[in-house]
VMD Tcl script that draws the C-alpha trace (Angstrom):
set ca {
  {52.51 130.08 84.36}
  {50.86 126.90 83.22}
  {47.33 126.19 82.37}
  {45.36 125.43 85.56}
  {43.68 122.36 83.83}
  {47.21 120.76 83.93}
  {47.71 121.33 87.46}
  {44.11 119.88 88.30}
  {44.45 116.69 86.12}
  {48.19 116.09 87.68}
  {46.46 116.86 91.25}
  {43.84 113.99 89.92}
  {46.00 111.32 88.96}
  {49.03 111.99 91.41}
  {46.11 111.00 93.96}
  {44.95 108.46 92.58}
  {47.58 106.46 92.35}
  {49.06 107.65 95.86}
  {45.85 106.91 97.67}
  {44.03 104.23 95.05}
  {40.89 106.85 95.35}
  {39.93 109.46 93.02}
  {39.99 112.70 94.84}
  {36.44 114.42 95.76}
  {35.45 117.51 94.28}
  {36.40 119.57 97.43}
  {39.57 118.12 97.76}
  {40.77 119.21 94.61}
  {39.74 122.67 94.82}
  {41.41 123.26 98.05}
  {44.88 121.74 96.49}
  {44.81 123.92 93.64}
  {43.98 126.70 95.92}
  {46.76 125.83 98.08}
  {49.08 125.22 95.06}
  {48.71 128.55 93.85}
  {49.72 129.89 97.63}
  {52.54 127.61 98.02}
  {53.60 128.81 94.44}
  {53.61 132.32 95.15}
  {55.73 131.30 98.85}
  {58.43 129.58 96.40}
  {58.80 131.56 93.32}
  {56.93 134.34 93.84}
  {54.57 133.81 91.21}
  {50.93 132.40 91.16}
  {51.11 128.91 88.83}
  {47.74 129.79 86.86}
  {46.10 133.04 85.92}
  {42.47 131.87 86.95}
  {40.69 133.31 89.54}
  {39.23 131.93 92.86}
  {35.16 132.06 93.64}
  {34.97 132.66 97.37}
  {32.50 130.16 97.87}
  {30.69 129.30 101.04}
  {33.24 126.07 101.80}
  {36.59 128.11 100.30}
  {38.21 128.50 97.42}
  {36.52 127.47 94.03}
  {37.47 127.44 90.42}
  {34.49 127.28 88.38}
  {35.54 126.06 84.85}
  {37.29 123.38 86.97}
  {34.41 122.43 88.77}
  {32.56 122.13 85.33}
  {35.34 119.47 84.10}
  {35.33 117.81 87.09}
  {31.83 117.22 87.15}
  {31.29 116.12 83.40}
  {34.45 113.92 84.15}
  {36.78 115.14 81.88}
  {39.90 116.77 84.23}
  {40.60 112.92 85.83}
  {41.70 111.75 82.13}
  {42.92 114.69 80.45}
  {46.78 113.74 79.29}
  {49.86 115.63 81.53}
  {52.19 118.37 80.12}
  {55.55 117.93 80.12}
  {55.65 121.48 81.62}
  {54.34 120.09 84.76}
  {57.68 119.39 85.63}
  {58.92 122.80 86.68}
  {56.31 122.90 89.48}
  {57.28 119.77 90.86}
  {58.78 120.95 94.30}
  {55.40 123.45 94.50}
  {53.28 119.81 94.05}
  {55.40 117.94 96.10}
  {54.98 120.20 98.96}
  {51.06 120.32 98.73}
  {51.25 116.72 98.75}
  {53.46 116.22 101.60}
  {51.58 118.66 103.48}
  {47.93 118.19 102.60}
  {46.60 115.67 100.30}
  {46.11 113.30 103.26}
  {43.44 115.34 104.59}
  {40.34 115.22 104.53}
  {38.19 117.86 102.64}
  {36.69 119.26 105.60}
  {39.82 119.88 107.36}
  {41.19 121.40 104.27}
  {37.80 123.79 103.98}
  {38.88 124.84 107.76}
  {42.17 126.16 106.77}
  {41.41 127.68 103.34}
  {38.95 129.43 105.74}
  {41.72 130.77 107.37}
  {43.20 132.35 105.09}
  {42.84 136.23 104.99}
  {42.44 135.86 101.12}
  {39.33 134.14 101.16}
  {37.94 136.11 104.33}
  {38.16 139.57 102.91}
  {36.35 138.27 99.68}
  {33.22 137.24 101.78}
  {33.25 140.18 103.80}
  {29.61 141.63 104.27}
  {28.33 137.82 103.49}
  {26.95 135.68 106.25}
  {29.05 131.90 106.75}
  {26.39 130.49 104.85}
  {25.80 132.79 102.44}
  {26.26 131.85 98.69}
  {29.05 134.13 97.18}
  {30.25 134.58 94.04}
  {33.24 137.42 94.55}
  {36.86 136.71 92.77}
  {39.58 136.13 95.37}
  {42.11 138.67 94.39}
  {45.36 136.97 93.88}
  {47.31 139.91 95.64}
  {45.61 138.74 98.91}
  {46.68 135.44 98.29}
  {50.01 136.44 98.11}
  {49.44 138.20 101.33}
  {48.37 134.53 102.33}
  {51.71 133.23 101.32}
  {54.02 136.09 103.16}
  {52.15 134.95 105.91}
  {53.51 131.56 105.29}
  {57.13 132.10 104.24}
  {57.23 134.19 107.56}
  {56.31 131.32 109.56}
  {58.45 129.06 107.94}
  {61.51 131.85 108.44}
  {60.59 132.06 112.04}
  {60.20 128.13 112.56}
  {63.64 127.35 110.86}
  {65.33 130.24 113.19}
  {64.02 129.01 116.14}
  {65.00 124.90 115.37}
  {68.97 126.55 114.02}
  {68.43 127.89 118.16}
  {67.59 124.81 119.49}
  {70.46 122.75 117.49}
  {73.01 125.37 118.62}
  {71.54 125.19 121.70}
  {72.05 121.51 122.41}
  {75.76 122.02 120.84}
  {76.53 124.42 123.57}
}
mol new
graphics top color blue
foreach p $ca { graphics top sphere $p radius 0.5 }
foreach p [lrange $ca 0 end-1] q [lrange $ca 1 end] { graphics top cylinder $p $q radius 0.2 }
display resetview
């Protein structure tokens, strides 16, 4: 595991200089979110100890928010240990850091994780449950499955169009 502040000030300045923008507070909760998902779908293992707030828009990390609002996560200096996630990060990147924080809110809302954490709250209800990392990794069979199922079906299309 690596300390989550890493991960947030690498998600920071990876986006900054990929999109010449710093990235919004929302934003950057729903990649470390999504981080910790796609880490669990690769390895097996969530990349931070930490624990989610189910919050009315998805996923939060509060000491995170905290830094990010008193400016401090955007400049903090990169570990060298960052380097072991790299295909985790380059994944979220390729997959969602082009979108826009709403969109990402949407599908962190999909996730069962999140949804059984707010159960018994209203949509707009403020909530301040822990999102129980074994439901995220329910999140993330969810994902390797489709990914399984995807692959199979384009290896049935190629040796389809061989045949």
């Amino acid at each position: 595991m690596i300390d989550v502040i890493n991960i947030a000030s690498y998600i920071c300045q990876r986006y900054k200089e990929q999109f010449g923008l710093c990235i919004d507070e929302m934003k950057l909760h729903k990649l470390l979110y999504l981080s910790q998902r796609e880490s669990i779908v690769q390895t097996g293992e969530p990349l931070f100890p930490e624990k989610f707030k189910a919050w009315r828009y998805g996923p939060v990390l509060v000491g995170i928010r905290q830094m990010y609002k008193d400016g401090s996560i955007q400049t903090m200096p990169l570990s060298e240990d960052i380097k072991k996630y790299s295909a985790v990060l380059d994944k979220i990147f390729q997959t969602y850091a082009s979108k826009d924080s709403w969109s990402l809110s949407s599908i962190t809302h999909g996730e069962y994780s999140w949804q059984k954490a707010r159960e018994g709250y209203a949509s707009d209800a403020q909530c301040d449950v822990d999102i129980d990392t074994d439901d995220i990794r329910k999140d993330a069979e969810r994902i390797k499955t489709r990914r399984a199922l995807i692959k199979i079906s384009a290896l049935k299309n190629v040796d389809h169009e061989n045949n």
